[in-house]
C-alpha positions in Angstrom: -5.4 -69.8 56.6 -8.2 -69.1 53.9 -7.2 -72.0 51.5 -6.6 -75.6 53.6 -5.7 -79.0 52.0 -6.4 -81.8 53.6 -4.0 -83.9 51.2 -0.6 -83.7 50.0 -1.3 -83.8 46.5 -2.2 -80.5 44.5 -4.1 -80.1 41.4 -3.5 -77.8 38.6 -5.1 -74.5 39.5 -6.7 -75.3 43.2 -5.2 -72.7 45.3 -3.6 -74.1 48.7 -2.3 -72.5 51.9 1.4 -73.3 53.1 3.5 -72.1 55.6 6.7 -70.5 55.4 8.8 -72.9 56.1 12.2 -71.0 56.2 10.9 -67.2 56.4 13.2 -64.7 56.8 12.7 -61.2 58.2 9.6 -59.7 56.8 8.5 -62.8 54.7 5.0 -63.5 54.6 4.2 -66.4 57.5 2.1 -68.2 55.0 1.6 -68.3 51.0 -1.0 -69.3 48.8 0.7 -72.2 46.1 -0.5 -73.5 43.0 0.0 -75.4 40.0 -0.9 -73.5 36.8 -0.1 -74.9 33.3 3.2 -72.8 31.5 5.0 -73.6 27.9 6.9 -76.5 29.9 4.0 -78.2 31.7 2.8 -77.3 35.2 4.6 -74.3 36.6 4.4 -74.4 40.6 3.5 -70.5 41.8 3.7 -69.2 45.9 1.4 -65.9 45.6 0.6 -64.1 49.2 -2.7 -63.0 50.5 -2.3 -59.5 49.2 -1.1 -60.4 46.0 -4.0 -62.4 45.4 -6.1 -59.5 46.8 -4.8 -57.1 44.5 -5.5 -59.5 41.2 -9.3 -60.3 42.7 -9.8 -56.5 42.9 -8.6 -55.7 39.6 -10.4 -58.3 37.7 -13.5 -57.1 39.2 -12.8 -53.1 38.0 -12.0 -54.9 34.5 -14.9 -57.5 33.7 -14.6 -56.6 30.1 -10.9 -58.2 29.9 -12.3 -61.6 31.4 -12.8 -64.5 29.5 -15.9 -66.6 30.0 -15.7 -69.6 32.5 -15.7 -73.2 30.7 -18.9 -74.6 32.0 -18.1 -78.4 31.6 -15.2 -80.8 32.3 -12.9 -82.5 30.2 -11.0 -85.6 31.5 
């Protein structure tokens, strides 16, 4: 598993690897799961491997949709 969590707490945005706890036939054995702020607060998301893959790929054909990385914290 790519992303590991040594904790059971995640924050917003930290991708995390978790298993499939009840997979059914053809499920992905593990997800990726996240936190990621929505209109209602933090909106919990289970992406797989490829999915994430796919969205990695196409943000690097399309740098000139990206937005600029915030380079300092806010607390």
């Amino acid at each position: 598993m790519r992303y590991k969590n040594k904790t059971k707490r995640v924050g917003r945005g930290r991708l995390v690897g978790v298993m499939n706890k009840a997979g059914r036939f053809g499920a992905a054995k593990e997800y990726v799961f996240t936190f990621l702020r929505g209109e209602g607060g933090d909106v919990p998301y289970l992406f797989t491997q490829a999915q994430l893959d796919v969205a990695e790929d196409r943000a690097t054909k399309n740098p000139e949709d990206l937005l600029p990385r915030r380079k300092f914290f806010f607390f």
